[in-house]
C-alpha positions as CSV (number, residue, x, y, z in Angstrom):
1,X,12.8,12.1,24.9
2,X,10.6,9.9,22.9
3,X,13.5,6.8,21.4
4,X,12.9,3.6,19.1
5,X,10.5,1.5,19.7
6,X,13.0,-1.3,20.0
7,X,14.5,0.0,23.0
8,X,11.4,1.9,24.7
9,X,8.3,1.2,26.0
10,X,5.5,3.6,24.8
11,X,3.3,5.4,27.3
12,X,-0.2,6.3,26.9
13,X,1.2,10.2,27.1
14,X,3.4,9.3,24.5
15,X,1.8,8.5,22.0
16,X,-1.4,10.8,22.5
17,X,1.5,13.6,22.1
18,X,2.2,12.7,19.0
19,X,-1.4,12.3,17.7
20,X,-1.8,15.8,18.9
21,X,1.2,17.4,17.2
22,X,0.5,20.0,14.7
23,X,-0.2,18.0,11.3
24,X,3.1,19.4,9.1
25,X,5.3,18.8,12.2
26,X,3.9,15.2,12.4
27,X,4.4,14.7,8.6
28,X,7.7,15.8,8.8
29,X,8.7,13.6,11.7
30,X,6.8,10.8,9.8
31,X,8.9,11.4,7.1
32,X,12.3,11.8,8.6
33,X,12.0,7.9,10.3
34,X,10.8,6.8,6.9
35,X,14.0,7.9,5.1
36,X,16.2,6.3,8.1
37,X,15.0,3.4,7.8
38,X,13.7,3.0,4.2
39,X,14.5,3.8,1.0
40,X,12.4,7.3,0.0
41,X,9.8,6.6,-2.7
42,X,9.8,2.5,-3.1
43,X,6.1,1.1,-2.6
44,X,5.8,-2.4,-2.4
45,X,3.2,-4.1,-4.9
46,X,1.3,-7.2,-2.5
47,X,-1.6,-9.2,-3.9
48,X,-4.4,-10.8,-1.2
49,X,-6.3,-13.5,-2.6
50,X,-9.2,-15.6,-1.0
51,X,-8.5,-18.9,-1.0
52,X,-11.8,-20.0,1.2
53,X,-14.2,-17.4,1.1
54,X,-17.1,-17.1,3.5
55,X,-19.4,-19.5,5.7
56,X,-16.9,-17.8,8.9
57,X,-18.6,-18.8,12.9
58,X,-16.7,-15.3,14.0
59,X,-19.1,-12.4,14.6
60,X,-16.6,-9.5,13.8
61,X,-19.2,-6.6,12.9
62,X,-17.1,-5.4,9.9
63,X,-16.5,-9.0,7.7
64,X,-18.9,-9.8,4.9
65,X,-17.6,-13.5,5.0
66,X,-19.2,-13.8,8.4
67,X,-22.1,-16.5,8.7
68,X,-23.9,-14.2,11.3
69,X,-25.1,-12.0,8.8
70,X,-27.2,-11.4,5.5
71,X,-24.3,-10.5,2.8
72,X,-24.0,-11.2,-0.8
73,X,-20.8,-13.3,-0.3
74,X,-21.3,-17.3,-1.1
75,X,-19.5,-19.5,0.6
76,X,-17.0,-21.4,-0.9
77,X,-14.4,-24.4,-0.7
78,X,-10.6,-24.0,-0.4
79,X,-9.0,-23.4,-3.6
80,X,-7.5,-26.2,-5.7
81,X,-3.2,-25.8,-5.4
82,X,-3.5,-25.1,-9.3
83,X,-5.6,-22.0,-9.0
84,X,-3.3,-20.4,-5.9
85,X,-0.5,-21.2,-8.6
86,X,-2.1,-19.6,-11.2
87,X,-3.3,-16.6,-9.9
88,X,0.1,-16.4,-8.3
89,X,1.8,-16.0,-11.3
90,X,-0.4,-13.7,-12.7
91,X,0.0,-11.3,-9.7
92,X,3.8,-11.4,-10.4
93,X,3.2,-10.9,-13.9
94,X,2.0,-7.9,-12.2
95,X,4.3,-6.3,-10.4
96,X,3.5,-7.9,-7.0
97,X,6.4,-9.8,-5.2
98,X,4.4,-10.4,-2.0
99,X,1.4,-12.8,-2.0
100,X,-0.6,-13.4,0.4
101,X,-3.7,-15.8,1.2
102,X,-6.4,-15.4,3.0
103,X,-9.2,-18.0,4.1
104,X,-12.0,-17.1,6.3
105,X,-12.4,-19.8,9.2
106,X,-12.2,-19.5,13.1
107,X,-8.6,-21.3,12.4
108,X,-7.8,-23.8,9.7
109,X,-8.4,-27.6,10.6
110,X,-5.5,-30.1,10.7
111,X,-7.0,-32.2,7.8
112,X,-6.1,-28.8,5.9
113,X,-2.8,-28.2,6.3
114,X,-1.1,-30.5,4.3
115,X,-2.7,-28.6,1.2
116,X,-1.8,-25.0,2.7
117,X,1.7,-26.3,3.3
118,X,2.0,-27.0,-0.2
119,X,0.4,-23.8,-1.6
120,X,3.4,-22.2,0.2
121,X,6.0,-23.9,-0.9
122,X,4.7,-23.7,-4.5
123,X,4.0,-19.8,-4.0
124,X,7.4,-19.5,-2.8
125,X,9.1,-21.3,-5.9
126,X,8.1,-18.3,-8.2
127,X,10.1,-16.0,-6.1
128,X,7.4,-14.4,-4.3
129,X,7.1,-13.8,-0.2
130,X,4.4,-15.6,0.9
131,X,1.6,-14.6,3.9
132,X,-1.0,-16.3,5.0
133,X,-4.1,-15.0,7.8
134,X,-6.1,-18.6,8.3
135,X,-7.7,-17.3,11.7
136,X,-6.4,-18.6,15.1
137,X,-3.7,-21.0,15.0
138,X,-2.3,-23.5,17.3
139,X,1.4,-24.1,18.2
140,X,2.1,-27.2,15.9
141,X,0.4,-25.6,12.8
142,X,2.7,-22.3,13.4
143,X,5.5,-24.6,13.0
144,X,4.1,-26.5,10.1
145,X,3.6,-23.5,8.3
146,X,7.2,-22.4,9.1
147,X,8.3,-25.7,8.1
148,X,6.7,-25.2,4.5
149,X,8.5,-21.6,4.5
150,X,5.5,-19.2,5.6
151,X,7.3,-15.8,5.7
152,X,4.6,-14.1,7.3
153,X,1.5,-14.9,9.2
154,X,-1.4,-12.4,9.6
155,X,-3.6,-12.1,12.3
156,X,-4.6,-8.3,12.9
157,X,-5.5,-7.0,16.6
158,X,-8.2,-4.6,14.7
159,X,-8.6,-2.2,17.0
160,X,-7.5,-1.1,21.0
161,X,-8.0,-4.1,23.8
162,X,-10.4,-1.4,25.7
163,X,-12.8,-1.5,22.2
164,X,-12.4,-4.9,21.0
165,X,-15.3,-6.2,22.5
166,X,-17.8,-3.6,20.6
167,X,-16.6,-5.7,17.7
168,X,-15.6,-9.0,17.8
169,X,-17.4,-11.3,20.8
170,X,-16.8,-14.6,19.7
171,X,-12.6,-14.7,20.0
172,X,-10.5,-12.2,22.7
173,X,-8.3,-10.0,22.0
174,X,-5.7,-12.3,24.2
175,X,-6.9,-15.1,21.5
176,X,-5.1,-13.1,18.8
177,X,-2.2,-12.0,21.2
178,X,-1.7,-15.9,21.6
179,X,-1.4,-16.4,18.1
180,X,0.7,-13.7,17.3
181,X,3.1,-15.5,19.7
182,X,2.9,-19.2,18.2
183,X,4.3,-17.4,15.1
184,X,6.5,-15.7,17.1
185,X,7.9,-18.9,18.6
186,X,7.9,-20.9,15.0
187,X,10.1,-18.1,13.7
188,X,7.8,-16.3,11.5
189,X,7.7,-12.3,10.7
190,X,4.4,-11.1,12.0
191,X,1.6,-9.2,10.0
192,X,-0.6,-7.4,12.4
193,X,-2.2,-3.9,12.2
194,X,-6.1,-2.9,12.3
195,X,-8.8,-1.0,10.7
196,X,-10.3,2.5,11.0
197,X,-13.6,3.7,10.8
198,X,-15.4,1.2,13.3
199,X,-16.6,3.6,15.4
200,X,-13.5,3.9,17.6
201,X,-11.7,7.2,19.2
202,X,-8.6,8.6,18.4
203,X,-7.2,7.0,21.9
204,X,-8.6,4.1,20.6
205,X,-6.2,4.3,18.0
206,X,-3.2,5.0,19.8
207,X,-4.2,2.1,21.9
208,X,-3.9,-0.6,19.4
209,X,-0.4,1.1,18.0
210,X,0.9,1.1,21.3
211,X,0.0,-2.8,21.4
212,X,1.8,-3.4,18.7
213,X,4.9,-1.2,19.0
214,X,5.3,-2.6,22.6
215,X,5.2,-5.8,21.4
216,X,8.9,-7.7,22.0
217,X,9.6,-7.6,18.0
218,X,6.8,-4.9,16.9
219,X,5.5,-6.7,13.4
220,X,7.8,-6.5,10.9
221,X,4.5,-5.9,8.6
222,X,1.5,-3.4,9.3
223,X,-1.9,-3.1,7.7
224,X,-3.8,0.2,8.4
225,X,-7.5,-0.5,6.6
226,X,-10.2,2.1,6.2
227,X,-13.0,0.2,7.1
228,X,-15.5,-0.6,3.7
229,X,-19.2,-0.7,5.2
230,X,-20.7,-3.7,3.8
231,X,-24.2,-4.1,3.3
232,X,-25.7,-6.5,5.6
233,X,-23.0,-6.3,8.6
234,X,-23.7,-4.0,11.9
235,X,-20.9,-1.7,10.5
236,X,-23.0,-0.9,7.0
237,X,-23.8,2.5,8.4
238,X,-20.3,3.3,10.1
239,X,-19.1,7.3,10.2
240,X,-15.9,7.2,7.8
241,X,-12.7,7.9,9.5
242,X,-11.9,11.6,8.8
243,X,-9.0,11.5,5.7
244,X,-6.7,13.4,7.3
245,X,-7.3,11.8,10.9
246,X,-6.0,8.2,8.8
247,X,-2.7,10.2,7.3
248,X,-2.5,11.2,10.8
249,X,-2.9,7.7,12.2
250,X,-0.4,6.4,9.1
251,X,2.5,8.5,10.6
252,X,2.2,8.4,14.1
253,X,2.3,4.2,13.2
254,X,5.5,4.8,11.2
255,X,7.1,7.5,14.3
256,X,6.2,4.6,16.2
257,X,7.2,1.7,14.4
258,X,10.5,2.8,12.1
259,X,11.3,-0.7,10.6
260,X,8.0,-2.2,9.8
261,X,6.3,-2.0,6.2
262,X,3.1,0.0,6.1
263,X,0.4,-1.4,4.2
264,X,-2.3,1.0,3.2
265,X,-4.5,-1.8,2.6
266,X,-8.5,-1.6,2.7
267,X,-10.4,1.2,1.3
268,X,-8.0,2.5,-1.0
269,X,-10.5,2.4,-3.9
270,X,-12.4,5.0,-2.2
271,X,-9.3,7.3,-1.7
272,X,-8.5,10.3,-3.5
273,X,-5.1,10.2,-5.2
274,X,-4.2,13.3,-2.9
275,X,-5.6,11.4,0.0
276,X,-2.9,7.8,-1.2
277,X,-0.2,10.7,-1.7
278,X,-0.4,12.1,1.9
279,X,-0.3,8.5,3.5
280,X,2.8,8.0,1.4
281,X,4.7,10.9,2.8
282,X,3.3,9.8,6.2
283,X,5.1,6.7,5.8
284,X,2.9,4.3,4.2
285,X,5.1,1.8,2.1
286,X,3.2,-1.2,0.4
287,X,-0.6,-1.3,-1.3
288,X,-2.4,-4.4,-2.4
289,X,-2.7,-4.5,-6.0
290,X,-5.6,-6.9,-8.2
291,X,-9.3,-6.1,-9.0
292,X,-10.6,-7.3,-5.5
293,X,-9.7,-7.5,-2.2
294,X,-11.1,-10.4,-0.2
295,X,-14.8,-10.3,-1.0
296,X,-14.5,-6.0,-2.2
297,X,-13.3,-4.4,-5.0
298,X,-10.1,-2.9,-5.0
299,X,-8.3,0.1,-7.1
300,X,-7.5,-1.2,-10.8
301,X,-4.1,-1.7,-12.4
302,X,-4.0,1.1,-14.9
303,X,-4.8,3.6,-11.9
304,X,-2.3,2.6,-9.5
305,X,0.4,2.6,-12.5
306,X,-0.7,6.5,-13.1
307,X,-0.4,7.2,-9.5
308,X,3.1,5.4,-9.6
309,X,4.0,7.8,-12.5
310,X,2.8,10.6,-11.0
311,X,4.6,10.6,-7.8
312,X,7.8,9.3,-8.6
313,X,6.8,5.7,-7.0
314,X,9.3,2.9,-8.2
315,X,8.4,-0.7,-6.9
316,X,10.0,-2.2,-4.0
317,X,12.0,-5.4,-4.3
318,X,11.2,-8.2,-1.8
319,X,12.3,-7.2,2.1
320,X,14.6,-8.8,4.4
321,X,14.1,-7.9,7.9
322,X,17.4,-9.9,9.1
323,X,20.0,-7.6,9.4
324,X,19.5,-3.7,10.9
325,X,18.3,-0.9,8.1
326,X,22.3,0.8,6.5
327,X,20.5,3.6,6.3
328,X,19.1,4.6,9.9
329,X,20.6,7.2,12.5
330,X,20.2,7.9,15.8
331,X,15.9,7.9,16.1
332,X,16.3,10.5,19.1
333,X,17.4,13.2,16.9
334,X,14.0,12.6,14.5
335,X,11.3,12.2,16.8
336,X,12.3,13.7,20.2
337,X,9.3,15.6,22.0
């Protein structure tokens, strides 16, 4: 009997079952938690904007903003708190109610935080949740940045502990673990997920969601990226993960994780529109909306709009993660195996 994953500890055998169950009897399951615990057919609308792009010292194999490698991306400085306010309202303007803010160090400096600090709380004063993935982060800046009113921090495990060292050298994979708690500790919801398509296994795959389902509060927000092979970086030439493998992937996360927001996030703009639909029904719950993504391009307005239409998508309003979902049942009766 396979129960929440606030009151269980996954096995490896677990969660390989359900990566091997028949793909309808999967979707269906997927689907089932989903409804529990959210409401059907509400998609939240996020924006991810670079606020320091490039000139990075980390060596992860897929990132363009890496100085270890010949890419097109310039380095830049840190935004002025005018532009993150500007291009925050325009994302509202847009549907988004989540933004989120990205700069590309080994972890942000103290000299830098004042700025950040107020970047947040002027994000936070049009109404919008805020994130922010700055790289590593010590104990005192987690509670800065909880002091300024970070909602979320981001700081991704990428992929399973056993392959983490075929793509990132330069931090460990209990580096990010220790981070993730300093957020933890300051009060903060957690943003953590990973990226397909770098070469990894399936078990791979079920490693890293058992990481994060295990976890003592599993991350109330989940990315799941398609990895976009940039020019330049080691991963340029990687095999892309198998479409219906990542719908796979997208519902055993949401079996596994009931509560948390699923953010089909990378890669999208190479996607079918049947491909988006599927990791829908598997559980996937929020996209990143704008013209780019970081340093790539990402789907435009007008199509995500049609795609809204088409399926019946609404947008969803702003989440609070304080009180239990009114909506959920016993998860037994869903997912036992």
């Amino acid at each position: 009997m396979v129960q929440s994953n606030n009151t269980k500890t996954w096995s490896d055998s677990q969660v390989q079952a359900l990566f091997e169950l028949p793909f309808g009897e999967l979707l269906y399951r997927a689907q089932t938690v989903h409804r529990d615990n959210f409401v059907p057919n509400q998609v939240q609308k996020s924006r991810l904007v670079n606020i320091k792009t490039g000139g990075c010292p980390e060596d992860c194999k897929y990132c363009s903003q890496s100085i270890r490698y010949a890419t097109e991306v310039e380095p830049g400085k840190l935004m002025s708190i005018d532009e993150v306010i500007a291009d925050a309202k325009s994302a509202r303007s847009d549907g988004a109610t989540r933004y989120c803010m990205g700069a590309a160090w080994r972890g942000p400096k103290s000299s830098h935080m004042d700025k950040l600090c107020t970047m947040i709380r002027e994000v936070k004063a049009l109404g919008l949740e805020t994130c922010m993935t700055l790289g590593l982060l010590n104990h005192d800046q987690a509670l800065e940045l909880k002091a300024a009113g970070l909602d979320y921090y981001n700081h991704n495990v990428d992929t399973s502990p056993e392959y983490y060292q075929e793509i990132i050298t330069t931090r460990t994979f209990e580096d990010r673990m220790q981070t993730i708690q300093y957020v933890r500790d300051a009060g903060m919801k957690v943003c953590c997920g990973g990226i397909l398509g770098m070469g990894e296994t399936r078990r791979d795959r079920a490693s890293m969601l058992k990481v994060l389902a295990n976890m003592d509060a599993p991350p109330e927000s989940v990315p799941i990226n398609m990895l976009v092979p940039i020019p330049g970086t080691p991963l340029q030439d990687a095999r892309r993960v198998e479409p219906l493998e990542f719908v796979r992937t997208i519902a055993v996360a949401r079996v596994m994780l009931p509560n948390s927001v699923l953010r089909l996030s990378a890669g999208r703009r190479t996607m079918s529109e049947e491909l988006q639909a599927l990791c829908f029904f598997a559980g996937a719950n929020s996209i990143f909306v704008g013209d780019r993504l970081l340093t790539t391009d990402n789907v435009e307005y007008d199509h995500d709009n049609a795609l809204f239409d088409k399926l019946g998508l609404v947008e969803m309003p702003p989440v609070a993660f304080d009180e239990p979902s009114s909506g959920a049942k016993d998860f037994e009766d869903a997912v036992s195996l």
